[in-house]
C-alpha positions, 0 to 999 in steps of 0.5 A: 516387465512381464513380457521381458521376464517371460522371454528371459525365462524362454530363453533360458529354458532353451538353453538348459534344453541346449545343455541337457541335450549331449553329443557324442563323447570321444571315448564313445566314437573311439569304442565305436570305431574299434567295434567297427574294424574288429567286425570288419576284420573278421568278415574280409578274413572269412572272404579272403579265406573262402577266395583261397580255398575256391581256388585251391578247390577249383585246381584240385578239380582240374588235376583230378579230371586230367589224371582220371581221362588220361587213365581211362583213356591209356587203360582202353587203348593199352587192354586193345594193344599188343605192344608199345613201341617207344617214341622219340623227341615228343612223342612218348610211344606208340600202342599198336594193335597185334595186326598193326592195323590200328595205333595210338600214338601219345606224344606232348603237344608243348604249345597247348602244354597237353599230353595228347593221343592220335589214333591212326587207321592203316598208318592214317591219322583218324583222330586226334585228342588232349587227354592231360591239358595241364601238363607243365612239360614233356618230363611230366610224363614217362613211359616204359614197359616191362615184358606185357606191363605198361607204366605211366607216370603223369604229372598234372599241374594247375596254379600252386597245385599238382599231382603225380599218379603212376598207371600200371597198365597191362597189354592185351595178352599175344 
């Protein structure tokens, strides 16, 4: 009977051991959990959050050197011209040099959606340069003069994002 005893007293050590031993409650699990989708809302927000404004960064930069090389660019040809002779169709104008020998030629290339800048030496084209490469359309940019006083207004976009600037450019005195 001892051996009976002594495995009955065995087994029932086992099962308190079973018992004592707890799982996990619901309550636990459900308190867990919302721990967890608390925490991982504030994460994807804060990554969503920084994809926006990389992108929206990323666009401003992209307007910001089309408008700045397209000012320097009409700026210097503009301080080297005599007049501007208007275009018609693409082409905006032409900066001519007071003996003709040199022009700046500024039209839109509607393929590449650019405004674009062609120099010509004695009437022979020399170069050919995108100086705005986010130019939706032709009416993004306009030119016009006023006696020695050359105005462009330039609109550059890229994504949801764009920007205007108007260039008041002086031409070289006759």
């Amino acid at each position: 009977m001892n051996t009976i005893s002594a495995k009955s007293a065995r087994i029932r050590q086992r099962v308190k051991r079973v018992h004592s031993e707890r799982g996990t409650t619901m309550v636990e699990l459900l308190v867990a959990m919302s721990i967890s989708v608390l925490v991982f809302g504030i994460i994807s927000t804060a990554l969503v959050q920084f994809f926006l404004v990389t992108r929206w960064g990323n666009n401003q930069l992209i307007i910001t050197n089309d408008l700045q090389v397209a000012s320097l660019w009409l700026g210097r040809d503009a301080l080297e011209s005599a007049n501007f002779v208007p275009g018609a169709g693409a082409v905006y104008g032409t900066l001519n040099w007071a003996d003709s020998t040199h022009q700046y030629r500024y039209s839109y290339d509607v393929s590449a959606g650019a405004l674009v800048r062609e120099h010509f030496e004695n009437s022979i084209l020399q170069s050919t340069l995108q100086v705005a490469r986010h130019i939706a359309n032709q009416g993004d940019v306009a030119f016009s003069t006023s006696g020695e006083l050359l105005t462009v207004s330039i609109t550059s976009s890229s994504g949801n994002e764009s920007e205007a600037v108007s260039l008041k450019l002086a031409l070289r005195s006759r």
